[in-house]
matplotlib code that plots the C-alpha trace (Angstrom):
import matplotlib.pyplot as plt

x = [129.6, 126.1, 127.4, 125.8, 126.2, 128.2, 128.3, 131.3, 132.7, 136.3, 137.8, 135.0, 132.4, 130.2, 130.5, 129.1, 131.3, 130.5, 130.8, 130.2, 126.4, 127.9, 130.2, 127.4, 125.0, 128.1, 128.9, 125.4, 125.2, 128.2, 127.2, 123.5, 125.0, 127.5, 130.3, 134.0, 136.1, 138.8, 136.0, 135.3, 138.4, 139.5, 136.8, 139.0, 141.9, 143.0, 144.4, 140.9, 142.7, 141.6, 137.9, 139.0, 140.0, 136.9, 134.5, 135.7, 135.8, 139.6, 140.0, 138.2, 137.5, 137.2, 132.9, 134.9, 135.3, 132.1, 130.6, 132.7, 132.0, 127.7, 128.3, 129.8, 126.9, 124.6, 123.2, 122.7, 123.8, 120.1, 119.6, 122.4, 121.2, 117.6, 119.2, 121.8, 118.5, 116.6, 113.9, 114.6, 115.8, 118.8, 118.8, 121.9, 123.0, 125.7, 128.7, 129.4, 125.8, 126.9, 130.3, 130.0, 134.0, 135.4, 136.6, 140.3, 142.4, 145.0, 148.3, 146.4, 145.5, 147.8, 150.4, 151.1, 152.3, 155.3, 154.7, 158.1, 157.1, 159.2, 158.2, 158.8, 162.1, 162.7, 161.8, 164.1, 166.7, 165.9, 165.8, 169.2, 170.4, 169.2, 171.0, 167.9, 167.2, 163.0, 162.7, 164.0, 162.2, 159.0, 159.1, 160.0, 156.8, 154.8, 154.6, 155.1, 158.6, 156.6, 154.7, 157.9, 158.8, 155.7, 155.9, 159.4, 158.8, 156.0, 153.5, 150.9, 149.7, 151.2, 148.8, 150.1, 149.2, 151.8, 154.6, 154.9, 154.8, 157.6, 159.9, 159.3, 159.7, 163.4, 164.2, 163.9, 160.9, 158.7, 160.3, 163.6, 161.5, 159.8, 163.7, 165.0, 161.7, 162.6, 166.3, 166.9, 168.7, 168.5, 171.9, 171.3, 171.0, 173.9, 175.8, 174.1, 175.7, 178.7, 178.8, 178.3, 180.9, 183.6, 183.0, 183.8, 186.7, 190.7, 192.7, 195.3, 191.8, 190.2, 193.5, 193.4, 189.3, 190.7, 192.9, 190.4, 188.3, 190.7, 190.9, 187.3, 188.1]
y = [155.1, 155.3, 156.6, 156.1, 157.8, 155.7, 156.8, 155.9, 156.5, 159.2, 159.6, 159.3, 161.9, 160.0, 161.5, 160.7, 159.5, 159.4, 155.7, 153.2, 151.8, 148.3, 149.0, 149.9, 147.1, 144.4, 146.4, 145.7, 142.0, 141.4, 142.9, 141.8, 137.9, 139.0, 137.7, 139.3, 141.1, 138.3, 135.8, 137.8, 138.2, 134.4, 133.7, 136.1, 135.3, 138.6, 140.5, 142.1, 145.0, 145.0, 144.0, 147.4, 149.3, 148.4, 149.2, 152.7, 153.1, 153.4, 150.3, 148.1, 144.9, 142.6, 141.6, 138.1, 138.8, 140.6, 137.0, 135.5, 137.8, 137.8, 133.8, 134.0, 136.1, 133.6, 135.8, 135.3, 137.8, 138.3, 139.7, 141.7, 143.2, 143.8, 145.7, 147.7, 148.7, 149.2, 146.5, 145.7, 147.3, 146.1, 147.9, 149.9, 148.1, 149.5, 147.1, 147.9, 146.2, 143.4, 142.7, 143.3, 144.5, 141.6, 142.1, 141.5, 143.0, 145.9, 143.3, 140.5, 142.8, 141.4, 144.4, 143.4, 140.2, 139.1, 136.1, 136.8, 134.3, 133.8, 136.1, 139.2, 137.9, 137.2, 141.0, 142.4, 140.5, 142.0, 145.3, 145.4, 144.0, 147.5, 148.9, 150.4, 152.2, 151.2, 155.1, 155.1, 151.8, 153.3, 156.6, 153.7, 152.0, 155.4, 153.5, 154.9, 153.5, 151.8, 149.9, 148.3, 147.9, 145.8, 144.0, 142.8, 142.2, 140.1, 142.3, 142.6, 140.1, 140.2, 140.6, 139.1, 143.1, 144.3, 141.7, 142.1, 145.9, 146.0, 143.4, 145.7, 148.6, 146.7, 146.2, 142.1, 140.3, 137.8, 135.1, 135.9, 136.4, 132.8, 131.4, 133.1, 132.0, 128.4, 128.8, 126.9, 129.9, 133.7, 135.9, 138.3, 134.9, 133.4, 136.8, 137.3, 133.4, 134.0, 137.4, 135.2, 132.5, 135.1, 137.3, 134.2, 133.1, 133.8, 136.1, 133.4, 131.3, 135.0, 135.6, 131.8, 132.8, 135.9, 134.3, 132.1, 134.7, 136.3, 133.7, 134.6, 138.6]
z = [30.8, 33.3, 36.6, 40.2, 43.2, 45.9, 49.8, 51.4, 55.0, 54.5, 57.7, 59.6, 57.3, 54.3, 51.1, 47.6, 45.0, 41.3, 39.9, 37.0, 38.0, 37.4, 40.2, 42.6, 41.6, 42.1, 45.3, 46.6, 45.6, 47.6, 50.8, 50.4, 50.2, 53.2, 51.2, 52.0, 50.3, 50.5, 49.2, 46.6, 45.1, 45.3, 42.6, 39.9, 41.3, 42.4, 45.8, 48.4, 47.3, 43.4, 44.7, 46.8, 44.3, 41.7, 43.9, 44.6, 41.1, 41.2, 39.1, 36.2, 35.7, 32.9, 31.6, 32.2, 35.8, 36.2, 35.5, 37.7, 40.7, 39.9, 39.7, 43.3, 44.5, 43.7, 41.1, 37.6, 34.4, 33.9, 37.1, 37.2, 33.8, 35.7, 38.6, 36.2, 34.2, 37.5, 36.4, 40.0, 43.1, 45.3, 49.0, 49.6, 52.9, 54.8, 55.1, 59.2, 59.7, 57.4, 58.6, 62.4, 63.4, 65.2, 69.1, 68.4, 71.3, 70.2, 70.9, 68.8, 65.8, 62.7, 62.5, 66.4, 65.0, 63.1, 60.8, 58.2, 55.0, 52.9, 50.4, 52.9, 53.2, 49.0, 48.3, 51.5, 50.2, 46.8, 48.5, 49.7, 46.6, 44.9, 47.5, 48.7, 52.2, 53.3, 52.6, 49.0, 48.1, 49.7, 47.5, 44.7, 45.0, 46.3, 49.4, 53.0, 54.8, 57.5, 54.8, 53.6, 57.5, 58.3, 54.7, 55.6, 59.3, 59.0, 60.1, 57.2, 54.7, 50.8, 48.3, 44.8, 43.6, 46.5, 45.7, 41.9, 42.6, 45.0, 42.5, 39.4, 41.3, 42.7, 39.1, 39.0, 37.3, 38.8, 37.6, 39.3, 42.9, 42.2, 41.6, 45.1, 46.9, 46.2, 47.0, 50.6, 51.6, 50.4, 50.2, 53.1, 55.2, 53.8, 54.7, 58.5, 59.0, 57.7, 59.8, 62.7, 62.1, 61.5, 64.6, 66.6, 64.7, 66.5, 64.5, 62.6, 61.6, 60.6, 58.3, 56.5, 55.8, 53.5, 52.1, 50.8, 50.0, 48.1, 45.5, 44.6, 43.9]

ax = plt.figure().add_subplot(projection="3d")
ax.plot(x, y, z, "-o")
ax.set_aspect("equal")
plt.show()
């Protein structure tokens, strides 16, 4: 496999990584277009996180979904052979210039916010169902607790990647999470109402309530 060298910004320093040259040349198309991340990965049907991941050279992708991406560039195969063979030349622009940051005050950033969908609340209710502390399911997934904290609070946006990852790692499949997330109402919810109906409820009503419950031992 022909490598290329890739500067990236690490914690504030560039630094040269080694990469596959296809990852480079798709790299450049993308940011000479100004196309996202986001955009990107919509066209292969896959998280911002694998476009990420590929370019980084932490992950591969199919010749399939090569296509698809030089297609979404507005390129064609031919050209993208010309620039992997260096029959032509694509400048190397840096993504900051591209993608100028947007002005978003700190209290309006998305992990200030807490949009709960219902997926966060499928996989916390999964989560408790292990019997899982956000701690243990964090080491679970190699995640950081407050990762699982903002996942389940509404604070980050799911990739598909993040949300079949947490399931496995829970011990259910995805087609179990698909049956809970169209379920009206999810156990834990089921349990904080009835939590709430019984601590308002006088003793002699409190006793008749086990003794139905009872019945279901």
């Amino acid at each position: 496999m022909e490598l290329g060298e890739l500067k990236v910004i690490h914690k504030g320093k560039a630094i040269t990584k080694a990469v596959p040259k296809d990852v480079i040349v798709l790299r450049r198309m993308r940011i000479f277009r100004k196309i996202s991340r986001k955009v990107a990965a919509e066209s292969i049907d896959r998280g911002e996180k694998a476009i990420e991941r590929f370019e980084n050279g932490r992950a591969t992708l199919t010749v399939e979904q090569k296509k698809a991406l030089v297609r979404r560039y507005r390129y064609t195969w031919i050209e993208f052979v010309e620039f992997f063979e260096g029959q032509k030349e694509l400048p190397e622009l840096s993504p900051r210039y591209i993608f100028k940051p947007k002005n978003v005050p700190r209290e309006d950033g998305r992990k200030y916010q807490k949009q709960i969908s219902k997926e966060a609340r499928v996989l916390r209710t999964m989560r408790n169902m292990a019997d899982l502390s956000q701690p243990q399911a964090g080491a679970k997934c190699d995640l950081h607790r407050s990762c699982i904290d903002h996942i389940e609070n509404g604070r980050v946006e799911i990739t598909p990647e993040k949300i079949e990852l947490l399931v496995r790692s829970y011990g259910f499949t995805m087609d179990q999470f698909r049956e809970m997330k169209e379920a009206p109402l999810l156990r834990d919810e089921v349990l904080q109402d009835c939590h709430k109906i019984l601590a308002h409820l006088d003793n002699d009503k409190l006793r008749a309530v086990k003794a139905l419950l009872d019945n279901f031992r």
